[in-house]
C-alpha positions as semicolon CSV with decimal commas, in nm:
position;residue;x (nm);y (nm);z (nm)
1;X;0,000;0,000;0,000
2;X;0,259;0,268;0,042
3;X;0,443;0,214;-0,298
4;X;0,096;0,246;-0,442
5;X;0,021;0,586;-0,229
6;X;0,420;0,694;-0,342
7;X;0,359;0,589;-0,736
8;X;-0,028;0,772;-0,701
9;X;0,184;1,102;-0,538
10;X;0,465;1,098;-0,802
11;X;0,235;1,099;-1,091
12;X;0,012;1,418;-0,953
13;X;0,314;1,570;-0,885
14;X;0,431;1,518;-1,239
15;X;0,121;1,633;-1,342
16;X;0,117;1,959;-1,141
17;X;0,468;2,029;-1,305
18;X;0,317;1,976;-1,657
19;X;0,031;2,206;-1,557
20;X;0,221;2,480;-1,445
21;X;0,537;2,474;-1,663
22;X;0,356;2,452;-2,020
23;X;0,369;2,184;-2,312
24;X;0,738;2,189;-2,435
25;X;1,065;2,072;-2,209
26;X;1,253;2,375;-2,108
27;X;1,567;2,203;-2,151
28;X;1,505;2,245;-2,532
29;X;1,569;2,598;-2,548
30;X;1,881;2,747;-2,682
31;X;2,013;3,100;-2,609
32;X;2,163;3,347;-2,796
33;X;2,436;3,649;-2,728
34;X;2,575;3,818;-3,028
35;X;2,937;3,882;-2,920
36;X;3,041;4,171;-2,726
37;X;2,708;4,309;-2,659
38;X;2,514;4,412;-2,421
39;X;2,173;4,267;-2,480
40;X;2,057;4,018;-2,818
41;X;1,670;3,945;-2,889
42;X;1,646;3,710;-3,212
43;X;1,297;3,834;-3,421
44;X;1,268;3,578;-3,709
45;X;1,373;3,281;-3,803
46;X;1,359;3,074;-4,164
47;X;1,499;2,709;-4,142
48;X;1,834;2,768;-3,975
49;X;1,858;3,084;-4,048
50;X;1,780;3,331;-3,764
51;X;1,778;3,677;-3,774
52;X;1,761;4,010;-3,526
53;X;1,936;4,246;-3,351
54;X;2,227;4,328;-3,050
55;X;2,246;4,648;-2,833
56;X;2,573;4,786;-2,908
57;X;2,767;4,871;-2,673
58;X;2,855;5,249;-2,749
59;X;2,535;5,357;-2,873
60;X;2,273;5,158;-2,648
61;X;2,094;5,163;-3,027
62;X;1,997;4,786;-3,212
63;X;2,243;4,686;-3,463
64;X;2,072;4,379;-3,730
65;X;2,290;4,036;-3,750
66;X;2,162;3,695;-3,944
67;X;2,290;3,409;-3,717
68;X;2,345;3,064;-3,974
69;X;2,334;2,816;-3,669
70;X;2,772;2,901;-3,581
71;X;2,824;3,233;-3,670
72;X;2,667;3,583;-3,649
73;X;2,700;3,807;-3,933
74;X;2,639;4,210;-3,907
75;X;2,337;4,354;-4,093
76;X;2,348;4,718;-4,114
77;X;2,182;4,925;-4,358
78;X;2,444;5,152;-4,472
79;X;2,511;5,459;-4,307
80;X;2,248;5,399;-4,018
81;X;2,362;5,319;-3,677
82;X;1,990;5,153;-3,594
83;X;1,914;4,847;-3,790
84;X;1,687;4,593;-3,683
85;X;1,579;4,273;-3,902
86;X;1,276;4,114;-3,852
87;X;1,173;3,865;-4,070
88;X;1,391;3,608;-4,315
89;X;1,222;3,427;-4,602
90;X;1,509;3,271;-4,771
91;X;1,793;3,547;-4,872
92;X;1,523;3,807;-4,795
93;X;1,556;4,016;-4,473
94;X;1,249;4,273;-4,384
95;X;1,280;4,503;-4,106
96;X;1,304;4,908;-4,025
97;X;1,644;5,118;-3,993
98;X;1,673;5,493;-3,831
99;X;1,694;5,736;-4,124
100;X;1,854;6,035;-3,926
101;X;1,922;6,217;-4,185
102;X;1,566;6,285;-4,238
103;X;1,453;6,217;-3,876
104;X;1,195;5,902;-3,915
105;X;1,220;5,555;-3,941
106;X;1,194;5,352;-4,283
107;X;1,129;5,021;-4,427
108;X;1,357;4,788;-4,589
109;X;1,418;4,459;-4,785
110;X;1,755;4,308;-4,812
111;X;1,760;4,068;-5,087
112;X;2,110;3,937;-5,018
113;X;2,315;4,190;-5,178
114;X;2,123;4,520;-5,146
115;X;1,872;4,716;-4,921
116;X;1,581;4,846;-5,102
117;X;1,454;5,121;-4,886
118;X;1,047;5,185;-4,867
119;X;0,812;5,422;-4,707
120;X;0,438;5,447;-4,684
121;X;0,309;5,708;-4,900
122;X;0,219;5,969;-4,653
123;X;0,347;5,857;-4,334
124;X;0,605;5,973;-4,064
125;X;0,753;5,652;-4,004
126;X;0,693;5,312;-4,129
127;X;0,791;5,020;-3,978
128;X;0,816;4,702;-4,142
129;X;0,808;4,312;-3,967
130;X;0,750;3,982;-4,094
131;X;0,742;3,892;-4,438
132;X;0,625;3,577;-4,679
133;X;0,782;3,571;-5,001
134;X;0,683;3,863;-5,172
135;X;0,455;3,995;-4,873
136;X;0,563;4,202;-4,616
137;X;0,310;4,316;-4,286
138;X;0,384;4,638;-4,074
139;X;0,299;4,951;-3,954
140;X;0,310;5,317;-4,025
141;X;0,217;5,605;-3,799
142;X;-0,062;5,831;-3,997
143;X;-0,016;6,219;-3,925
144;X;-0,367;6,287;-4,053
145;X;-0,547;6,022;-3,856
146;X;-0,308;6,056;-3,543
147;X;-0,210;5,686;-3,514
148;X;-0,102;5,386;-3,599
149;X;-0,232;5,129;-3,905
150;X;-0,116;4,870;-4,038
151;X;-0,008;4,750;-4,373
152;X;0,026;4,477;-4,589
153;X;0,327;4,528;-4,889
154;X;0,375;4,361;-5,217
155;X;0,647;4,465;-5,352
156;X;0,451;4,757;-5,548
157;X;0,136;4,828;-5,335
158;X;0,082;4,922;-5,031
159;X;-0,289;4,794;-4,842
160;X;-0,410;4,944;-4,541
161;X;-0,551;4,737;-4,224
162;X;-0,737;4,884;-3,995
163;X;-0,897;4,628;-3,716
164;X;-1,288;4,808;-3,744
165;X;-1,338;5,004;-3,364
166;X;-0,969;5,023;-3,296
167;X;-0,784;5,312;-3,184
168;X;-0,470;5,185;-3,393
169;X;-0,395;4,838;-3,575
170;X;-0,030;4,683;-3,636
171;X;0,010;4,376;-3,861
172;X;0,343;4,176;-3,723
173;X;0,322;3,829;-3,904
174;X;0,232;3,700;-4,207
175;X;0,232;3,361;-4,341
176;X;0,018;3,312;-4,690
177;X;-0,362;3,447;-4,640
178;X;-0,324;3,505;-4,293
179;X;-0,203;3,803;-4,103
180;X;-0,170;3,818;-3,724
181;X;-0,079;4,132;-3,521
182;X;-0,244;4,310;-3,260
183;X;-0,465;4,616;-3,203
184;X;-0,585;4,905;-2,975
185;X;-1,001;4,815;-2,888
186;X;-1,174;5,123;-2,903
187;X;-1,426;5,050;-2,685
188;X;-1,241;4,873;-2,423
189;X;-0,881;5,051;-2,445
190;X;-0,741;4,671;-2,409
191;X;-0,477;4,565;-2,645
192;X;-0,557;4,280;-2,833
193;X;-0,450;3,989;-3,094
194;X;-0,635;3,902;-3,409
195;X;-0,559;3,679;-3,720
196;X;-0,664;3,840;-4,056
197;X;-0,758;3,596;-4,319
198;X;-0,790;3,817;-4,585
199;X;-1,137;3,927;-4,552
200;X;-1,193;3,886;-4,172
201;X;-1,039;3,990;-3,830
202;X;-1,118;3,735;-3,610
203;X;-0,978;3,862;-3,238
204;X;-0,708;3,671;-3,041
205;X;-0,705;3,697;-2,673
206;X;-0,550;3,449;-2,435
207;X;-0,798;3,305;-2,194
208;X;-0,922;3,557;-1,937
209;X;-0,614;3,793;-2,016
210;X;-0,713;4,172;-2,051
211;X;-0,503;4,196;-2,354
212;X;-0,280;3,982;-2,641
213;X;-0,056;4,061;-2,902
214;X;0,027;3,818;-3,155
215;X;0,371;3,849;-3,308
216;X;0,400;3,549;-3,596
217;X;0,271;3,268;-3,749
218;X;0,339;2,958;-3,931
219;X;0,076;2,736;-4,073
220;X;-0,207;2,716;-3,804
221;X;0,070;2,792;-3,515
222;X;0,070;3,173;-3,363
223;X;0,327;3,286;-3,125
224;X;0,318;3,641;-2,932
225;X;0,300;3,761;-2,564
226;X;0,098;3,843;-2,284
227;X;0,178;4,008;-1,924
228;X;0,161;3,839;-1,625
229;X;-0,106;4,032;-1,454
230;X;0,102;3,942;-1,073
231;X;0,430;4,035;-1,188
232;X;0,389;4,279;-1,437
233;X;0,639;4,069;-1,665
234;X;0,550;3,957;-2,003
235;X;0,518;3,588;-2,073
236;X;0,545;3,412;-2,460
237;X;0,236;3,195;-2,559
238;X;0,182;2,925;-2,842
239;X;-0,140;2,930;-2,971
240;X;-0,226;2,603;-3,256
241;X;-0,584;2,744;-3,388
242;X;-0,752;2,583;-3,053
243;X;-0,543;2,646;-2,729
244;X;-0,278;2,881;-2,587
245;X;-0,075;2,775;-2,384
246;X;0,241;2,986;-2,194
247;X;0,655;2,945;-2,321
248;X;0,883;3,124;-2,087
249;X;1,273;3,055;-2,118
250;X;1,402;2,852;-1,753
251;X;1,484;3,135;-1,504
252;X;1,368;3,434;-1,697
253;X;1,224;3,698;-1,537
254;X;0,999;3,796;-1,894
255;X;1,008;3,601;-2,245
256;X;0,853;3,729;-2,546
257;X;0,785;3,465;-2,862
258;X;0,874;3,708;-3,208
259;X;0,898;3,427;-3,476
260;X;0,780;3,110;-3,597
261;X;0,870;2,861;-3,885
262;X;0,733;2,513;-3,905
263;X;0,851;2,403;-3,550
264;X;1,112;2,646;-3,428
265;X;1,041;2,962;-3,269
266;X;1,288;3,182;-3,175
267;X;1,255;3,510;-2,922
268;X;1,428;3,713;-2,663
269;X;1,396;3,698;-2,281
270;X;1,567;3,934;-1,993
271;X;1,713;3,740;-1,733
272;X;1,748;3,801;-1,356
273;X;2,043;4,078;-1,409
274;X;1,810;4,286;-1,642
275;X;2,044;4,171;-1,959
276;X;1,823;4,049;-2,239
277;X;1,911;3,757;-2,445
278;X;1,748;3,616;-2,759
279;X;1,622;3,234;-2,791
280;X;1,541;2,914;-3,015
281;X;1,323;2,641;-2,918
282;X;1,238;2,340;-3,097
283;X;0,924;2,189;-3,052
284;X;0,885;1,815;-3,058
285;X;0,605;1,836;-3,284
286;X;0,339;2,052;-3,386
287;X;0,090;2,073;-3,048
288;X;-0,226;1,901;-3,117
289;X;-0,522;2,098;-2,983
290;X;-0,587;1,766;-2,733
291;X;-0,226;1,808;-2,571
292;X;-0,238;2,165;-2,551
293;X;-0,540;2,173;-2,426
294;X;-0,501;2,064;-2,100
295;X;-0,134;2,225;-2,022
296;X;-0,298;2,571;-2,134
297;X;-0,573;2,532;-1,809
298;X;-0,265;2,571;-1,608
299;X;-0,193;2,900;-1,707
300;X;-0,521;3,027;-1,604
301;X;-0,470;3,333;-1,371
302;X;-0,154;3,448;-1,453
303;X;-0,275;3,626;-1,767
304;X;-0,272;3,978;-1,954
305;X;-0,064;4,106;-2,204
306;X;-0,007;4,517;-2,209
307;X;0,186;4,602;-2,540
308;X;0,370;4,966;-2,485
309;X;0,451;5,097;-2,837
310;X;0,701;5,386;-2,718
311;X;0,954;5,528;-2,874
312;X;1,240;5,379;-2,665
313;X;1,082;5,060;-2,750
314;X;1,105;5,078;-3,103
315;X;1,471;5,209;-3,112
């Protein structure tokens, strides 16, 4: 009788663990520190091909680098001491750069060999994210309207999104139809996630959170953030069309998810010293809505996501 109460105890408390810790192992993450700087957050990823940016060390401003799996290579669009990639298709890099020569921040596409430099007609920045072969998703800041919107790119034209009843709208990830990003709710003031299939926003919010943002996505996977209502800190989520559930890197005090392909997302997270660091983790295999399910109802309660656009945060 007591091996049977000892086996009965180990397995609930292997079960409160899975509860509480999410539906990956931790032990498959992998950080990231470009060399010789003082913080690294990794924003896309393509195969084994990640991409993002470092703090440098002089400046405090985001340099770009493409990491190939051993070495990190500088991305800098030239002239511009603020560079920071995004997204990777492939030998195309999307992302925004600080013009200061004209005050304002612009889009680009690298293509391998060259930056091709882009601006929304009319705006006073534009700031460009995640792209799918020909596509890229961002935002712009509107002078006439007073905010932001958000954009979908082709290569020749640019399309407005606006989430309908939202005080501004940025688009963040885009993987064929489907945009995901997050928006300002008009009539709440919450930020929130939606997924854009081409003709509707359908909202994203992680269970019982007061607000989502939703960063990437790959096939019917979604990765993006929310804030820990306790701590204040935010928290990275997986979301596979059915189920969130939480990703935080082992010891951090915040993680954010930024890309996805296939089964590899990659991110940053700030650890105990304040110091952020980027990340890659490998799922086993795509989460089935069953598995997820269950995990997900233990991060009930330690929810909320609170997305602060400022301009510290974009530089």
């Amino acid at each position: 009788m007591p091996a049977l109460i000892a086996r009965r105890l180990l397995a609930l408390a292997v079960l409160a663990a899975c509860l509480s810790t999410g539906p990956t192992a931790r032990a498959g993450f992998v950080t990231l520190a470009y060399p010789g700087a003082n913080g690294t957050i990794a924003y896309g990823v393509d195969g084994s091909t990640v991409v993002g940016a470092y703090f440098d060390p002089t400046t405090g401003l985001r340099r770009g680098f493409v990491y190939d799996g051993t070495d990190y290579h500088p991305l800098d669009v030239p002239g511009s001491p603020l560079t920071v990639p995004i997204g990777v298709d492939g030998a195309r890099i999307s992302g925004s750069y600080g013009d200061f020569s004209v005050g304002r921040y612009r889009g680009f596409l690298y293509d391998g060999s060259t930056f091709h430099v882009f601006d929304v007609p009319g705006a006073s920045a534009t700031y460009a994210y995640h792209l799918d072969g020909g596509t890229i998703v961002g935002d712009y800041f509107d002078p006439a309207a007073g905010r932001l919107r958000g954009f979908v790119y082709n290569g020749a034209t640019f399309t407005s999104l606006d989430v309908p009843g939202s005080a501004n709208t940025s688009a963040y990830g885009v993987d064929g139809g489907n945009v995901v990003g997050g928006f300002a709710d008009g009539g709440t003031g919450r930020y929130r996630g939606f997924i854009y299939d081409g003709s509707t926003f359908s909202p994203l919010d992680y269970p019982g959170s007061s607000a989502t943002v939703a960063n990437d996505v790959s096939g019917r996977l979604v990765v993006g953030a929310f804030t820990d209502p306790v701590s204040g800190q935010r928290r990275g989520y997986v979301y596979n069309g059915t189920a969130f559930t939480p990703l935080d890197v082992p010891g951090a005090i915040s993680t954010i998810a930024w890309g996805v392909d296939g089964r590899t997302i990659v991110g940053e997270y700030r650890g105990p010293d304040g110091r952020f660091g980027g990340f890659v983790y490998t799922l086993a295999a795509v989460p089935e809505p069953a598995s997820l399910s269950l995990l997900a109802a233990g991060g009930l309660g330690l929810l909320g996501y609170v997305r602060r656009r400022t301009a510290g945060r974009k530089a």
